[in-house]
C-alpha positions as CSV (number, residue, x, y, z in Angstrom):
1,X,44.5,10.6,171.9
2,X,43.1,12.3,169.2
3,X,42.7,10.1,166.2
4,X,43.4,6.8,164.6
5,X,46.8,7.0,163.7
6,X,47.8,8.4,167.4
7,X,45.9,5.3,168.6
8,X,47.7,3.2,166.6
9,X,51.4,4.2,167.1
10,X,50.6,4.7,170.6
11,X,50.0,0.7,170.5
12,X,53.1,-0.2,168.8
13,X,55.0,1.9,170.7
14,X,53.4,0.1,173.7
15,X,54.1,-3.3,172.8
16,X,57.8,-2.8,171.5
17,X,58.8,-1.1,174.7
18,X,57.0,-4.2,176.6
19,X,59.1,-6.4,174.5
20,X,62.3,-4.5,175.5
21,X,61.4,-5.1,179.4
22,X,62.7,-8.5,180.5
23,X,59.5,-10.3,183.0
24,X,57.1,-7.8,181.8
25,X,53.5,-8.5,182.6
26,X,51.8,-9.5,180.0
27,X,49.7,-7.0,178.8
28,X,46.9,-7.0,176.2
29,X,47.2,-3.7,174.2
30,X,43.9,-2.8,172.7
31,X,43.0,0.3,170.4
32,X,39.6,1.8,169.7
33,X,38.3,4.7,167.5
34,X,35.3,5.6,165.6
35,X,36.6,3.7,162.4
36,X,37.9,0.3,163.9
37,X,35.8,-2.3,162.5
38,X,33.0,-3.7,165.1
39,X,34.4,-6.5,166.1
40,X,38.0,-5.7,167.0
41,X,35.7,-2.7,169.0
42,X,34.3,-5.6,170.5
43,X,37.4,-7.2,171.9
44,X,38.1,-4.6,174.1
45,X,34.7,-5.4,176.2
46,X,35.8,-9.6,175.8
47,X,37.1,-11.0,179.2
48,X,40.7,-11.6,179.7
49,X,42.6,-14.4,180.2
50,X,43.9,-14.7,184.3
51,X,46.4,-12.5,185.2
52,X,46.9,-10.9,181.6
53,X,45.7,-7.1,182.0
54,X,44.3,-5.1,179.2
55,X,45.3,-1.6,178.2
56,X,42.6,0.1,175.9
57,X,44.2,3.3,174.1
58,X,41.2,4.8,172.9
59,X,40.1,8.4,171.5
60,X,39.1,11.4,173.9
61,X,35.3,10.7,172.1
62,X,35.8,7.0,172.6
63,X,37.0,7.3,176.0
64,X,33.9,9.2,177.6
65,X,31.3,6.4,175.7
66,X,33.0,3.7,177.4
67,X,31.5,1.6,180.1
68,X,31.9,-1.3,182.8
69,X,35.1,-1.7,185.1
70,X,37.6,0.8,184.3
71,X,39.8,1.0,187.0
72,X,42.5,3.6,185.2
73,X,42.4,6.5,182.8
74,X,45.5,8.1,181.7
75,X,45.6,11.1,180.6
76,X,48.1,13.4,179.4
77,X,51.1,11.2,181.2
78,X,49.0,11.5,184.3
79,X,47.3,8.4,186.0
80,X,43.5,9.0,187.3
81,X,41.2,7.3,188.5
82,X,38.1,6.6,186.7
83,X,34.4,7.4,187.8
84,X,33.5,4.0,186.7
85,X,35.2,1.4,189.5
């Protein structure tokens, strides 16, 4: 994504169409750019509760500084997998 705004209808989008799905997953929809304030940055690196998965829609800069378990990066509508498993 290219910038704050993306990130952020990209997450709404997210979680309306999960609430449209009956016995979705639950799923933890977390955004993070350059002007997100620290500590919501932070969540995205906090553990998870069992069995709820986290989706991190980030910028292309943000992306590439990330670290630890990613198992998944998508990318342009195409699933890869990441470098870091």
């Amino acid at each position: 994504m290219p910038g704050q705004e993306d990130i952020e209808v990209t997450c709404e989008t997210l979680a309306e169409r999960l609430n449209e799905i009956a016995d979705a997953p639950q799923l933890l929809v977390l955004p993070i750019y350059s002007q997100l304030p620290s500590d919501l940055q932070a969540k995205i690196f906090q553990k998870s509760s069992d069995g709820l998965r986290k989706c991190v829609v980030a910028t292309n800069i943000a992306e590439t500084s990330l670290t630890g378990k990613i198992i998944y990066v998508l990318i342009c509508k195409i699933i890869c997998i990441h470098k870091n498993i």
